[in-house]
C-alpha positions in Angstrom: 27.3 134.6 78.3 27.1 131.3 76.0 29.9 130.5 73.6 31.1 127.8 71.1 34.4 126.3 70.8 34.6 125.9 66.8 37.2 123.8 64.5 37.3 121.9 61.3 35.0 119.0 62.7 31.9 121.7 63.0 32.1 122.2 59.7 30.0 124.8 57.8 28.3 126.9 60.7 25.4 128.9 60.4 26.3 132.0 62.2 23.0 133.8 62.4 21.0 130.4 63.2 23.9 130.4 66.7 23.2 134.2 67.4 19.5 133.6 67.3 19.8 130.4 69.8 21.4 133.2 72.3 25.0 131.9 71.6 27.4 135.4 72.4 31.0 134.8 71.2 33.0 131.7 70.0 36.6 130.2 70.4 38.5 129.3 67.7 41.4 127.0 67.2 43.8 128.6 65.2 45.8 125.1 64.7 47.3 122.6 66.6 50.8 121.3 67.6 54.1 122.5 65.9 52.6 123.0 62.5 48.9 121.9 61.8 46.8 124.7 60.9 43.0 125.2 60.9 41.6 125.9 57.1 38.2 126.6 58.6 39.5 129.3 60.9 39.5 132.4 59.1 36.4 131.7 57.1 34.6 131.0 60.6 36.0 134.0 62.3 34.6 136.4 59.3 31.1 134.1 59.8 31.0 134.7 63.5 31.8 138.8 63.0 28.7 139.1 60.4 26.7 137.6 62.6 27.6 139.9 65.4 29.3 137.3 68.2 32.8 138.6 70.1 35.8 135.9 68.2 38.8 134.5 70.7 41.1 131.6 69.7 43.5 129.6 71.1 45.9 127.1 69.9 46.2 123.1 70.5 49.1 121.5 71.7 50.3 117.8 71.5 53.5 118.6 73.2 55.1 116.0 74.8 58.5 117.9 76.1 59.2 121.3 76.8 61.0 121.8 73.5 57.9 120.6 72.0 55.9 122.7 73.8 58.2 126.0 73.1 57.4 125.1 69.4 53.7 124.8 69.5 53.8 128.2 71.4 55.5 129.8 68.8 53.5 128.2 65.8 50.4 128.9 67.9 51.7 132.8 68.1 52.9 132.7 64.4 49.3 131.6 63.3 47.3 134.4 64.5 49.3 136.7 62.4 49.1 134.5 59.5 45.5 134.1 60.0 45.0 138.0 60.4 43.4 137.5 64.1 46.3 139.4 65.2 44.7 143.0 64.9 41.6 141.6 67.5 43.7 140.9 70.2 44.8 143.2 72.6 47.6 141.6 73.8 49.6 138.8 72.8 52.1 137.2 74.9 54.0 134.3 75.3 56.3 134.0 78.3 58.2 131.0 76.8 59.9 130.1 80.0 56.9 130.1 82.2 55.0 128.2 80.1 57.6 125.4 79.5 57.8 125.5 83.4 53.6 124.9 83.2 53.6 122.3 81.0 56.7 120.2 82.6 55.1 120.9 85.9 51.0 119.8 85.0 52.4 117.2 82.0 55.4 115.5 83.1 54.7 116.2 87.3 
């Protein structure tokens, strides 16, 4: 399978022209941080569906402490359900704890 990671700097993407070149799904970022959200996301989401391609996301973090990092979790989970994503994914979970444990542990060592 190929795929694209897509964002604001790709700007307007021609979905078709991707599905032709043999691209299969793309990745979205939904946002990034505590509160910085996409504005290209949901128009690229509905661009990559017409055309056919399987849609994931994800959400960038800047976090610098574990509190931080709780945050951007939470904004991150908050966003898909703004941004309608929400009713794509089959799961959604954040295990808060565990992932505070990651970051401190790959981040701060």
């Amino acid at each position: 399978m190929k795929g694209v990671d897509i964002y604001f700097h790709n700007g307007v993407v021609n979905w078709h022209a991707l599905k032709d070149a043999g691209i299969d799904f793309a990745i979205f970022r939904t946002g990034y941080g505590k509160n910085g959200f996409d504005e290209t996301f949901q128009r690229n989401v509905n661009g990559a569906r017409a055309a056919g391609l399987k849609c994931g996301a994800y959400h960038y973090s800047y976090a610098l402490t574990p509190a931080d990092a709780i945050l951007a979790a939470q904004f991150g989970k908050h966003s898909l359900r703004l941004k309608s994503f929400i009713g794509s994914i089959r799961r959604l979970q954040v295990d808060y704890k565990n992932f505070t444990k990651l970051v401190v542990t790959r981040c701060f060592g």
